[in-house]
PyMOL Python script that loads the backbone (N, CA, C, O; Angstrom):
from pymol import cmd

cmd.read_pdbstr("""\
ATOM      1  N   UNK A   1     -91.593  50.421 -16.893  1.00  0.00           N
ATOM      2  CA  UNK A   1     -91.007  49.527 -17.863  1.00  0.00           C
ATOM      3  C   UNK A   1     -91.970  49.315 -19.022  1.00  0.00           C
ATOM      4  O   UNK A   1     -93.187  49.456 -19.141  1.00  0.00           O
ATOM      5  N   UNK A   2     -91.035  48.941 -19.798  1.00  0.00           N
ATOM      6  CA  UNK A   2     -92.294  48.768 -21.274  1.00  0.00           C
ATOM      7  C   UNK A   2     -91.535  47.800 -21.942  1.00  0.00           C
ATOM      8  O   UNK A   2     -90.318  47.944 -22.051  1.00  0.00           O
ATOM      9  N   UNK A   3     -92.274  46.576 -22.521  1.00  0.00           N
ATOM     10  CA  UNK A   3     -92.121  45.380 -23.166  1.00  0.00           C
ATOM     11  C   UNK A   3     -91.842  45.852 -24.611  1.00  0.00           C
ATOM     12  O   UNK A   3     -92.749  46.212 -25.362  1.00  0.00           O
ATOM     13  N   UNK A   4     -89.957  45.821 -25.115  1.00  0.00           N
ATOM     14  CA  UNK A   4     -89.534  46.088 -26.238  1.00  0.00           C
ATOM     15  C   UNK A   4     -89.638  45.473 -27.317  1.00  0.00           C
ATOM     16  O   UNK A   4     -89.893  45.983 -28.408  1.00  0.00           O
ATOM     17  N   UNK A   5     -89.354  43.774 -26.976  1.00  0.00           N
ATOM     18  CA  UNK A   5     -89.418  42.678 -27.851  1.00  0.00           C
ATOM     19  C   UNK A   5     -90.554  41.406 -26.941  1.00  0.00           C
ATOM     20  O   UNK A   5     -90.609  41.069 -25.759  1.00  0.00           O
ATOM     21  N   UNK A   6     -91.206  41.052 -27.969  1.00  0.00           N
ATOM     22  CA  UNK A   6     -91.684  39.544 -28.071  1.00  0.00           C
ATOM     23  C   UNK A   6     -91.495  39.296 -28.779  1.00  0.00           C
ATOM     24  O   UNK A   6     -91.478  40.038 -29.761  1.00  0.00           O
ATOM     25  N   UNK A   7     -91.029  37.258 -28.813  1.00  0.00           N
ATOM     26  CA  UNK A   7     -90.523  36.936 -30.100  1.00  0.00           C
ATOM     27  C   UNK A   7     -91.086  35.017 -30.206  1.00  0.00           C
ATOM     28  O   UNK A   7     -90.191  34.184 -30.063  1.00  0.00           O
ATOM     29  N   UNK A   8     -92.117  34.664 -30.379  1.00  0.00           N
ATOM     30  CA  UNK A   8     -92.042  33.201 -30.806  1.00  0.00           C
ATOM     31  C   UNK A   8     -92.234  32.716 -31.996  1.00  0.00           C
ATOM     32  O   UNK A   8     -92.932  33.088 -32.939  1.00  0.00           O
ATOM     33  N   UNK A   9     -91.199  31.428 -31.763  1.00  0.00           N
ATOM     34  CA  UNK A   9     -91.116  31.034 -33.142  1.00  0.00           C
ATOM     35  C   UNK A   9     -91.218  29.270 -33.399  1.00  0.00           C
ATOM     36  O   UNK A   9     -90.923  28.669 -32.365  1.00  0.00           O
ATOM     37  N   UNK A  10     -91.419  28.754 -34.056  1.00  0.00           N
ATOM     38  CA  UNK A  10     -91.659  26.900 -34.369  1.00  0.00           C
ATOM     39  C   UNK A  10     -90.944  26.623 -35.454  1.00  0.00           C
ATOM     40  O   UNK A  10     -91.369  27.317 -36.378  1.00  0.00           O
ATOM     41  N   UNK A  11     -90.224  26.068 -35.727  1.00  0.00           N
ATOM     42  CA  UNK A  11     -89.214  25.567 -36.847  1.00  0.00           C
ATOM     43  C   UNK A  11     -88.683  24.395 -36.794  1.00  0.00           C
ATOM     44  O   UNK A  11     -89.014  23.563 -35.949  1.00  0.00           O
ATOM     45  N   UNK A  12     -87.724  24.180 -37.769  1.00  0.00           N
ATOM     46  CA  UNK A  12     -87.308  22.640 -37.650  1.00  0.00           C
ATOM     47  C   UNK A  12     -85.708  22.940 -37.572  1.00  0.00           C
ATOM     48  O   UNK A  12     -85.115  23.858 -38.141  1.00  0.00           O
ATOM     49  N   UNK A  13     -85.307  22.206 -36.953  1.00  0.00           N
ATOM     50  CA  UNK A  13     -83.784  22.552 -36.969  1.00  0.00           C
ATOM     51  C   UNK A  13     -82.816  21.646 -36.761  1.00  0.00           C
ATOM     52  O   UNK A  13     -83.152  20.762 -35.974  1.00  0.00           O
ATOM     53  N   UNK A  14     -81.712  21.559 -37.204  1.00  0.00           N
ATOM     54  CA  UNK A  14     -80.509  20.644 -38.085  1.00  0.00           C
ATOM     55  C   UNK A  14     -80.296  20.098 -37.233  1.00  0.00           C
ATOM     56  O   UNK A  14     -80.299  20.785 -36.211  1.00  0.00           O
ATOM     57  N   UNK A  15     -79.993  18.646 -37.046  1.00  0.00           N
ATOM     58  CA  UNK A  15     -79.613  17.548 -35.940  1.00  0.00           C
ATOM     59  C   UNK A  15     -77.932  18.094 -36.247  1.00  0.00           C
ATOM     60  O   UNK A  15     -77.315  18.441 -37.254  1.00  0.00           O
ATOM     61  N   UNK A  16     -77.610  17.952 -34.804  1.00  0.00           N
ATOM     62  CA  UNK A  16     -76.238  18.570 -34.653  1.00  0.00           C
ATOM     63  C   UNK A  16     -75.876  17.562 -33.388  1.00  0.00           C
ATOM     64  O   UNK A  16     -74.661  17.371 -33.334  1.00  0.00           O
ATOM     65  N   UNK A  17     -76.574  16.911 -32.423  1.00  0.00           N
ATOM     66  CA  UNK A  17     -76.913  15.759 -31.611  1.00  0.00           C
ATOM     67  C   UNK A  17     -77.653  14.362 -31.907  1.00  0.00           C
ATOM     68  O   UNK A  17     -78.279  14.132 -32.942  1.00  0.00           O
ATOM     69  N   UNK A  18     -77.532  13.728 -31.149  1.00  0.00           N
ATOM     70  CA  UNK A  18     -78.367  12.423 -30.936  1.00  0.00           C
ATOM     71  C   UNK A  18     -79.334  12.355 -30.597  1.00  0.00           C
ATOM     72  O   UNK A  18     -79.459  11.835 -29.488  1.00  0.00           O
ATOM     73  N   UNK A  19     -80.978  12.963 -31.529  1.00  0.00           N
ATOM     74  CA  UNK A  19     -81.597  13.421 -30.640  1.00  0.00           C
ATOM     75  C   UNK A  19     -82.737  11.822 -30.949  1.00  0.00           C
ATOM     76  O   UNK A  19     -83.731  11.543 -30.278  1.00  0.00           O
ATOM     77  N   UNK A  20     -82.299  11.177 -31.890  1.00  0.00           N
ATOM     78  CA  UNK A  20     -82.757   9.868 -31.678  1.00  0.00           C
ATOM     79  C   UNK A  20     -83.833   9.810 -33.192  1.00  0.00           C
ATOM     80  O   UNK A  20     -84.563   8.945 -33.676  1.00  0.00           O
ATOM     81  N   UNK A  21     -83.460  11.200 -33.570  1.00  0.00           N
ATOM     82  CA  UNK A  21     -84.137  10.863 -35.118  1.00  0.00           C
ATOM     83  C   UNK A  21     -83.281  11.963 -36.047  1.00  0.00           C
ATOM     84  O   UNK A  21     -82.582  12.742 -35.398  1.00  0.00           O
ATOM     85  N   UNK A  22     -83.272  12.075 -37.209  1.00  0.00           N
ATOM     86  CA  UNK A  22     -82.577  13.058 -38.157  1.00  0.00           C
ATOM     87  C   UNK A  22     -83.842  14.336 -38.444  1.00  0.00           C
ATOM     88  O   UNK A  22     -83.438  15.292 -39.106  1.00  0.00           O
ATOM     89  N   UNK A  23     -84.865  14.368 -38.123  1.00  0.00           N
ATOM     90  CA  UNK A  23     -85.476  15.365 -37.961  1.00  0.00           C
ATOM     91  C   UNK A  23     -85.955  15.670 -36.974  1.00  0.00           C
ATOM     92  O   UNK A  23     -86.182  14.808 -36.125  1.00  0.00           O
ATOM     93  N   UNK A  24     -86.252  16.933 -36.770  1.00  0.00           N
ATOM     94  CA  UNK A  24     -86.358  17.382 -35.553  1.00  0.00           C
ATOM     95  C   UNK A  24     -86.983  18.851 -35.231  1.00  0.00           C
ATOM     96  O   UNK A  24     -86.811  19.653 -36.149  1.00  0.00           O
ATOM     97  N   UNK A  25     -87.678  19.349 -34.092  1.00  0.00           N
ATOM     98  CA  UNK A  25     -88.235  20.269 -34.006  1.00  0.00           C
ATOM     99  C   UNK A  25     -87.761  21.561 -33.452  1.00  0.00           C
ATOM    100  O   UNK A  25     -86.754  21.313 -32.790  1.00  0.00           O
ATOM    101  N   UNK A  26     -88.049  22.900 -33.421  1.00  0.00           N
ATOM    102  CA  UNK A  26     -87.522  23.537 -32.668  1.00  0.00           C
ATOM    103  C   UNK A  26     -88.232  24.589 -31.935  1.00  0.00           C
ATOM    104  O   UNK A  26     -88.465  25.394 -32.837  1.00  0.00           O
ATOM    105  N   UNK A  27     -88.871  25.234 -30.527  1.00  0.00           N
ATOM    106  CA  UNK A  27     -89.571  26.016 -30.223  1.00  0.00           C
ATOM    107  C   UNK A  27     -88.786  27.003 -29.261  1.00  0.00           C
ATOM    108  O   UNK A  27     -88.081  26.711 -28.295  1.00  0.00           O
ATOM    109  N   UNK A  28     -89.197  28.657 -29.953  1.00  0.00           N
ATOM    110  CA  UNK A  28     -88.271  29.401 -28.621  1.00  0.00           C
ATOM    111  C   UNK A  28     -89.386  30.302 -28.448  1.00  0.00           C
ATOM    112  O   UNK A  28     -90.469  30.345 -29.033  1.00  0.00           O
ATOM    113  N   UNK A  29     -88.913  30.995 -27.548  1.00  0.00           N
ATOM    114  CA  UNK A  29     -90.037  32.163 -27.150  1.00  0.00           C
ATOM    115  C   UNK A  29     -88.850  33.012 -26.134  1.00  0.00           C
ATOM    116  O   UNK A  29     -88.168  32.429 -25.291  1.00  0.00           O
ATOM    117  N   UNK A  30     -88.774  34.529 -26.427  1.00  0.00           N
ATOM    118  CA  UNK A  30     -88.134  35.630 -25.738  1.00  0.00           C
ATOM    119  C   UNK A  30     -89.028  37.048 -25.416  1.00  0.00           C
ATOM    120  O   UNK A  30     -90.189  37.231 -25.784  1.00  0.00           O
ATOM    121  N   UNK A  31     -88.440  37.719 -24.866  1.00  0.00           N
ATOM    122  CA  UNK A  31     -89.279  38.533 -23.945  1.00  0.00           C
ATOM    123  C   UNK A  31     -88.388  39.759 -23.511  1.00  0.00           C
ATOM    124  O   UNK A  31     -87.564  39.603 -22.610  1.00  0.00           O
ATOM    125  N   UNK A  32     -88.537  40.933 -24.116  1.00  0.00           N
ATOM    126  CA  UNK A  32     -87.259  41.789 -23.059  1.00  0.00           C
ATOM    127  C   UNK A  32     -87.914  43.062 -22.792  1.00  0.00           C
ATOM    128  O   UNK A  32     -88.921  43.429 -23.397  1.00  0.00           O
ATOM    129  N   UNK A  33     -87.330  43.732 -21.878  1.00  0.00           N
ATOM    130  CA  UNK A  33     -87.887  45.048 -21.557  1.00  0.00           C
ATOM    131  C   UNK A  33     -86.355  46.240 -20.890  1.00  0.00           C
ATOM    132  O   UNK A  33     -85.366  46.099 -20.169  1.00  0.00           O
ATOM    133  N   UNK A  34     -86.958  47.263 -21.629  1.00  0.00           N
ATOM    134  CA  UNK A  34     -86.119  48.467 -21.447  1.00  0.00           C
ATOM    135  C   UNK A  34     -86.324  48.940 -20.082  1.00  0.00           C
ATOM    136  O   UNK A  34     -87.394  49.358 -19.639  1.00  0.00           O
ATOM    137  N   UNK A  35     -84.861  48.813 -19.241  1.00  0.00           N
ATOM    138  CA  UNK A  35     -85.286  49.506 -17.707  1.00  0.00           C
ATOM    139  C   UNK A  35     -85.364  51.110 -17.745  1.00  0.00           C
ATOM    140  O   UNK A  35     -86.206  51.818 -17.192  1.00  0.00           O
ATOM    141  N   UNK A  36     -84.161  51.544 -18.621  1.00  0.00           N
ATOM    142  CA  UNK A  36     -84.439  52.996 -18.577  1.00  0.00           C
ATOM    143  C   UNK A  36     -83.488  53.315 -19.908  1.00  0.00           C
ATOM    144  O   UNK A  36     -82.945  52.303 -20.351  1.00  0.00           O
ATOM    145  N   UNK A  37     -83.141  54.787 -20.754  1.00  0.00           N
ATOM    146  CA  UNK A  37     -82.606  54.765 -21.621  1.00  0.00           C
ATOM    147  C   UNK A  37     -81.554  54.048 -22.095  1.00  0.00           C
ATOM    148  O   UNK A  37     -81.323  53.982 -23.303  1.00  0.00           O
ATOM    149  N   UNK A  38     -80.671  53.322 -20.999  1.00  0.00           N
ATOM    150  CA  UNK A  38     -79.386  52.582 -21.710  1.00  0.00           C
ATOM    151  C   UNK A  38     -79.860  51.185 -21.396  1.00  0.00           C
ATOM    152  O   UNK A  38     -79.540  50.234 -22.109  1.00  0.00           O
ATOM    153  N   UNK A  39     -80.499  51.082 -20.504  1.00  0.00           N
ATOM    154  CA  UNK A  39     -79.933  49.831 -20.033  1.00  0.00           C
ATOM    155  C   UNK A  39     -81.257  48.549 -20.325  1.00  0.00           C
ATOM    156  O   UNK A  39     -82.436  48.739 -20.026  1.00  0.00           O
ATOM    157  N   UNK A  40     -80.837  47.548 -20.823  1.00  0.00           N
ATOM    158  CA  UNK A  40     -82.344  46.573 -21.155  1.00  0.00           C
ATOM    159  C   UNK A  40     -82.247  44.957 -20.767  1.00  0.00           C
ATOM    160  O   UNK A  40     -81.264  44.378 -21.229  1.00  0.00           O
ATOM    161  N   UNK A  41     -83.204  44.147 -19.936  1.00  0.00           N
ATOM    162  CA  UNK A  41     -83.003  42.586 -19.984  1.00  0.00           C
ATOM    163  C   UNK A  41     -84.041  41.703 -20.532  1.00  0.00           C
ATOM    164  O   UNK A  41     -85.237  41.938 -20.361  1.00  0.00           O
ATOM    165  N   UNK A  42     -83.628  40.754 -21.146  1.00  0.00           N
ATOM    166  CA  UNK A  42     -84.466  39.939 -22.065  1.00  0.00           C
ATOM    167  C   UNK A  42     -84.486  38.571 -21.627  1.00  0.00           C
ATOM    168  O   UNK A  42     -83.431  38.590 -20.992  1.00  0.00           O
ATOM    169  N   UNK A  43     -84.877  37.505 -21.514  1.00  0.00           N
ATOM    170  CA  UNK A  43     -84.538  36.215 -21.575  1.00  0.00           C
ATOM    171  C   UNK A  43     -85.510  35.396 -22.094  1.00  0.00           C
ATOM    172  O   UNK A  43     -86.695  35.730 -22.095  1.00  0.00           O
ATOM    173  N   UNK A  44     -85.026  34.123 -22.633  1.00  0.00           N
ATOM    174  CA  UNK A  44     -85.364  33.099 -23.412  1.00  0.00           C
ATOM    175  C   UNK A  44     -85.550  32.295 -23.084  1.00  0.00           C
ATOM    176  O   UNK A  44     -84.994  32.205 -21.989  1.00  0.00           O
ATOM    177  N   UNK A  45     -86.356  30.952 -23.447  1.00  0.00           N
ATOM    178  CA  UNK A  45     -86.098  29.448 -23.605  1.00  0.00           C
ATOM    179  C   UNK A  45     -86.366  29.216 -24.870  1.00  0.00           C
ATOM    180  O   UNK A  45     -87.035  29.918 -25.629  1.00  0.00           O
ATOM    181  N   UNK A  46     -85.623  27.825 -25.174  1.00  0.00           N
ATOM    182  CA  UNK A  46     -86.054  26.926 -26.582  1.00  0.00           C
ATOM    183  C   UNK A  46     -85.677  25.417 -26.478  1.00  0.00           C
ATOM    184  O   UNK A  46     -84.661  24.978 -25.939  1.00  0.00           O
ATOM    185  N   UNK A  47     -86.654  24.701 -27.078  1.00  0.00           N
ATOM    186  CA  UNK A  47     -86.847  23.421 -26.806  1.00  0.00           C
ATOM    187  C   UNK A  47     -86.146  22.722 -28.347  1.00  0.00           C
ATOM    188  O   UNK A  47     -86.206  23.271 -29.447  1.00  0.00           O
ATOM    189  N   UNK A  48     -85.760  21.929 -28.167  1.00  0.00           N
ATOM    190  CA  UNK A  48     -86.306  20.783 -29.265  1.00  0.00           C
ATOM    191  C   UNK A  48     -85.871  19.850 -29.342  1.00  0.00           C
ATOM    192  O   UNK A  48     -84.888  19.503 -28.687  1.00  0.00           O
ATOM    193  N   UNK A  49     -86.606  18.986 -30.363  1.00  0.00           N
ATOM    194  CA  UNK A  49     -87.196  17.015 -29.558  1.00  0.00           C
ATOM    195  C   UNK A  49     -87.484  16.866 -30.975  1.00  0.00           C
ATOM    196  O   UNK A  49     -87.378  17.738 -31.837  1.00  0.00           O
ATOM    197  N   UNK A  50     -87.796  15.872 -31.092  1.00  0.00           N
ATOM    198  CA  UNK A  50     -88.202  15.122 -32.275  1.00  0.00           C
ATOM    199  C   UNK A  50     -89.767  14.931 -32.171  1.00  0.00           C
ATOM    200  O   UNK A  50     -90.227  14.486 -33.222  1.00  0.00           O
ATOM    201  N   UNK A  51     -90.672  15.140 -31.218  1.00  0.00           N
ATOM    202  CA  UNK A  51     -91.796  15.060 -30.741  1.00  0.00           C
ATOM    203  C   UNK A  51     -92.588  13.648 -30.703  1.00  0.00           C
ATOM    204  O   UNK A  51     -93.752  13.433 -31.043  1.00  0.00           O
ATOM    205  N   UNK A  52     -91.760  12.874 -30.265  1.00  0.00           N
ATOM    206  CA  UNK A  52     -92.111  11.144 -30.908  1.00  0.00           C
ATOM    207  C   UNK A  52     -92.839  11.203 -31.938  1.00  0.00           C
ATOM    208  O   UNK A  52     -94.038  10.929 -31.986  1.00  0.00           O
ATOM    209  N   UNK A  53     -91.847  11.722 -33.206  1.00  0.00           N
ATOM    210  CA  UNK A  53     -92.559  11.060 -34.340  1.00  0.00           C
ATOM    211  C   UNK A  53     -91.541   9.999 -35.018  1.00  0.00           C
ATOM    212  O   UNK A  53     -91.640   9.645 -36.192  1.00  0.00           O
ATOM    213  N   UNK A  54     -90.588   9.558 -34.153  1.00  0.00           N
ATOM    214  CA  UNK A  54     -89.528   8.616 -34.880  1.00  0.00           C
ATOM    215  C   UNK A  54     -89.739   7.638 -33.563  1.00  0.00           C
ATOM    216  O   UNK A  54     -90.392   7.816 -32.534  1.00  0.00           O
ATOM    217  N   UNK A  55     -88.816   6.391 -34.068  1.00  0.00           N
ATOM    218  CA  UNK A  55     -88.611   5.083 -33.249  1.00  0.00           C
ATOM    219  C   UNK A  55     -87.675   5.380 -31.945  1.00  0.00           C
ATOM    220  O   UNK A  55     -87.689   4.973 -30.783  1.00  0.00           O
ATOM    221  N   UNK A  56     -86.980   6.146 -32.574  1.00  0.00           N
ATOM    222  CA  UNK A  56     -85.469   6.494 -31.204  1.00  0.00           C
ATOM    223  C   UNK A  56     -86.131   7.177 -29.945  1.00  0.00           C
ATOM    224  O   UNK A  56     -87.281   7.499 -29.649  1.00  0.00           O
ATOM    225  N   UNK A  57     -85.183   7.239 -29.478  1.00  0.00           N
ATOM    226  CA  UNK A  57     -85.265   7.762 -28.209  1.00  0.00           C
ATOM    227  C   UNK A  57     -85.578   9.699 -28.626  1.00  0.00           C
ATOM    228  O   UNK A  57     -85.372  10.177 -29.741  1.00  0.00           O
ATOM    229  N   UNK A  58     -85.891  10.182 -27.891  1.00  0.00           N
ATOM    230  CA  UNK A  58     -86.401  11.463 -27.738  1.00  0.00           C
ATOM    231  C   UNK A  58     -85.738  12.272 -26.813  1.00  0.00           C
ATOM    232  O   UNK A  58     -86.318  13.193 -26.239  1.00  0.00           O
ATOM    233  N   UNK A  59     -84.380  11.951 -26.597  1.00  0.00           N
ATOM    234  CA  UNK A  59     -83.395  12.986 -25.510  1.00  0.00           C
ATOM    235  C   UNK A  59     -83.976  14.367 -26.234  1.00  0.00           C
ATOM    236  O   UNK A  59     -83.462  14.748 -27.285  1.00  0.00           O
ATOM    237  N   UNK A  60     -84.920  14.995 -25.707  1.00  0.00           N
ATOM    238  CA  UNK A  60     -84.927  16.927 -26.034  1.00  0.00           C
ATOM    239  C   UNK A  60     -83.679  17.747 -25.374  1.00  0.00           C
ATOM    240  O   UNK A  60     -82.999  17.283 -24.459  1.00  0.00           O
ATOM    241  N   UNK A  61     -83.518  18.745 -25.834  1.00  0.00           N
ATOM    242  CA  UNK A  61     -82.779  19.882 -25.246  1.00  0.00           C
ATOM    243  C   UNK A  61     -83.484  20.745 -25.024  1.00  0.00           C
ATOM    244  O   UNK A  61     -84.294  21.027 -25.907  1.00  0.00           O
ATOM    245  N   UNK A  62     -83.487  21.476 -23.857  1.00  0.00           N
ATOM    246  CA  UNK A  62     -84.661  22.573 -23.204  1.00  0.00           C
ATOM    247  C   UNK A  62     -83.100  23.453 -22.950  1.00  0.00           C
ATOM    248  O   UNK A  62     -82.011  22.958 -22.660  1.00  0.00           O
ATOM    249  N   UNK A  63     -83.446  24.888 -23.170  1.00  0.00           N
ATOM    250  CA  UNK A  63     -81.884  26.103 -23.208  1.00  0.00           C
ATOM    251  C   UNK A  63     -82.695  27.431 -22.496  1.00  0.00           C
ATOM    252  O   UNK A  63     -83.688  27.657 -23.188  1.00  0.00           O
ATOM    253  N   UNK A  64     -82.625  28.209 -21.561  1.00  0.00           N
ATOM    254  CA  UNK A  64     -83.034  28.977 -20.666  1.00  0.00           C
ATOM    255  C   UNK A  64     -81.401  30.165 -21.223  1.00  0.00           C
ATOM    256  O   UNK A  64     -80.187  29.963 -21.273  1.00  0.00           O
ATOM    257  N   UNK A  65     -82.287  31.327 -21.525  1.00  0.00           N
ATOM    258  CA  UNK A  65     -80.766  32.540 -21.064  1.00  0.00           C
ATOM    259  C   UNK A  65     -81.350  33.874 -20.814  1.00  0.00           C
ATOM    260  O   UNK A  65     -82.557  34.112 -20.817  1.00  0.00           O
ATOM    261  N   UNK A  66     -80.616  34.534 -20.645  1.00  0.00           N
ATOM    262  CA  UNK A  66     -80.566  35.780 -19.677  1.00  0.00           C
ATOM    263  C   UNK A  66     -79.920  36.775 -20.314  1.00  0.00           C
ATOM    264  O   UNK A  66     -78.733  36.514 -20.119  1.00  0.00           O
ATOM    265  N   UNK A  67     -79.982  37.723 -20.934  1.00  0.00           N
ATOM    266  CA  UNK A  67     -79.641  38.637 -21.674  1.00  0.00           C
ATOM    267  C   UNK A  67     -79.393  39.756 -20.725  1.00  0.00           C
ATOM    268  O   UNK A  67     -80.298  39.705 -19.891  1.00  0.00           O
ATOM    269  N   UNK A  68     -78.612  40.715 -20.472  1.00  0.00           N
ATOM    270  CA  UNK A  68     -78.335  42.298 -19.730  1.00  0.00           C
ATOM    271  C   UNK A  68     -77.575  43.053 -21.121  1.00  0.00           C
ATOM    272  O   UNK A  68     -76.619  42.474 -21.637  1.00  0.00           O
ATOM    273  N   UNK A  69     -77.995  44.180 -21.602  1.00  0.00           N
ATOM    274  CA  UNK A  69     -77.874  45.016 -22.572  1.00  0.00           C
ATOM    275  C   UNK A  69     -77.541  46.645 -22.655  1.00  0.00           C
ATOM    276  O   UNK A  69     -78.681  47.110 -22.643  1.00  0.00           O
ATOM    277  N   UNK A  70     -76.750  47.631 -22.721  1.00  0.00           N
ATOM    278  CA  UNK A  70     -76.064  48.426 -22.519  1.00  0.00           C
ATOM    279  C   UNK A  70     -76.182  49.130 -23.976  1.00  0.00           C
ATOM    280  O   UNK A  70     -75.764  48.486 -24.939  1.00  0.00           O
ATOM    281  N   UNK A  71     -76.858  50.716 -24.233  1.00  0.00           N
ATOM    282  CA  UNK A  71     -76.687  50.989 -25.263  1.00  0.00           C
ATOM    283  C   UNK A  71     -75.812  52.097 -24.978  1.00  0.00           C
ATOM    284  O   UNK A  71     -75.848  52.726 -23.920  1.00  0.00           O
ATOM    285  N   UNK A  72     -75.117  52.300 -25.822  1.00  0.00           N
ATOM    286  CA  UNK A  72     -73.951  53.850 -25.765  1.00  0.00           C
ATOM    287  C   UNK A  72     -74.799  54.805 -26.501  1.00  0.00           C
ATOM    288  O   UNK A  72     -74.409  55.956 -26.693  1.00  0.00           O
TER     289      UNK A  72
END
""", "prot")
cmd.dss("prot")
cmd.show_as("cartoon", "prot")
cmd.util.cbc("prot")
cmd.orient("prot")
């Protein structure tokens, strides 16, 4: 096997929830590897929180996925 993609990244990203402030943070990190010519799996997490820099509450969202990939 051989490591196709690494990918991290830090950004800020659009309140679309209650995350207890109007700004907000965002961290992902992915990882995939080619099993053999067609076939490849990758998976992810990404966080983001407001990092207590506001008064509200700090509900984060933490997102885990699993990628399986098929090239023709």
């Amino acid at each position: 096997m051989k490591i196709e993609v690494v990918r991290v990244t830090f950004g800020q990203a659009l309140a679309r929830y209650d995350f207890g402030c109007r700004l907000h943070f965002r961290e992902n990190a992915a990882a995939g590897v080619r099993l053999d010519e067609h076939w490849n799996v990758s998976a992810s997490v990404e966080h983001t929180s407001h990092a207590n820099l506001c008064d509200g509450p700090n509900n984060g969202l933490t997102r885990a996925g699993l990628a399986l990939g098929y090239k023709f």
